[in-house]
C-alpha positions, 0 to 999 in steps of 0.5 A: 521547673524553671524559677520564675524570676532568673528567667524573666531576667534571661528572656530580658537578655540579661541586662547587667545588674547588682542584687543587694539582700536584706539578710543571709536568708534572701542571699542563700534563697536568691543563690538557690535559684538556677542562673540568677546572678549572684549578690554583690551586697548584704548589710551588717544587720538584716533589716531595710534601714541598714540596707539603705544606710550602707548600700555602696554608691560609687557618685566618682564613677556615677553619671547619674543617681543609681537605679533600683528595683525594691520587690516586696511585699504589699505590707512592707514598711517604708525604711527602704525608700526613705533611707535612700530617699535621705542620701539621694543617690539612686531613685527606687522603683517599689514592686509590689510582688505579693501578698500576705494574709491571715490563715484560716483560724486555729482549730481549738487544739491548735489554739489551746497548744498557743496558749498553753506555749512556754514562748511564741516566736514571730518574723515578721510584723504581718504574723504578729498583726495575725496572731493578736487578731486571734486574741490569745494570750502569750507568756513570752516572744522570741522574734529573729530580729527588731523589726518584728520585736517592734511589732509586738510591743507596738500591739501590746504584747510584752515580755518580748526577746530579739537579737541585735543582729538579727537572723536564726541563730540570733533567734534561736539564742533569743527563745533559749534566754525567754525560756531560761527567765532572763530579762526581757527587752520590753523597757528598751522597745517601749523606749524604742517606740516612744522616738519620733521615728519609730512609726 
């Protein structure tokens, strides 16, 4: 079976482009996919507004401001088209390539196993936003990175671990210290979110 997306570009002829990844997990996944070309650029930390903030922009060789295309999901923050926005150099077209949504609620068992868990581990913003809609209780978090660590703390959760840099080892080191009782990074992300641009 064909991967959708190398394909579109192959029909289109293969136009010359550059694929940036947020993080190590979107490169490996994008390298997986028969044809597509391969990525040019990865930031020091996987998240948008690092992506924005270090994104190369040759303006010496540029006769006008570069061009992306941003894929993403409907519920994706907007720290990407900002930061691009702030350093002027490239004008951003926003796919909105899918959709997440809650799944069909826990059975007791499942929900009984949530509650009863030493530490509960996030990804992404949407799977918090589900999770507190279940109205369960959680002893600690581990998230792979800042952005769903926010998250929780934005929706009053606490008792929250994230590495600096995030991605799954980082995560796992994360779980390894909420289950070992070292201290939390709640007094950190309530600072975080107290900053004018936290939203």
């Amino acid at each position: 079976m064909s991967h959708p997306r190398p394909q579109a570009w192959h029909e289109a002829g293969c136009p010359p482009l550059r694929l940036a990844a947020v993080g190590g997990g979107t490169a490996a996944a994008l390298a997986e996919a028969p044809g597509a070309p391969s990525v040019a650029f990865t930031p020091s930390l996987a998240n948008a507004a690092t992506l924005a903030a270090e994104l190369p922009f040759d303006a010496a060789a540029a006769a006008a401001a570069g061009a992306v295309l941003f894929p993403a999901s409907t519920q994706a923050r907007q720290e990407l088209a900002r930061g691009l926005e702030a350093r002027g150099c490239w004008t951003l077209t926003r796919l909105d390539a899918y959709s997440t949504g809650p799944a069909a609620p826990p059975s007791d068992d499942t929900a009984a196993a949530a509650a009863a868990a030493d530490c509960l581990t996030f990804a992404s913003p949407s799977a918090v936003k589900a999770f507190r809609a279940l109205g369960l209780p959680a002893r600690a978090i581990a998230c792979i990175g800042e952005t769903s660590a926010t998250a929780c703390a934005a929706a009053g959760l606490a008792n929250i671990y994230f590495p600096d840099v995030p991605g799954v080892e980082g995560w796992a080191a994360a779980v390894a210290a909420a289950l070992a009782g070292e201290p939390s990074r709640d007094a950190w992300l309530r600072a975080r979110l107290s900053q004018p641009d936290s939203a």
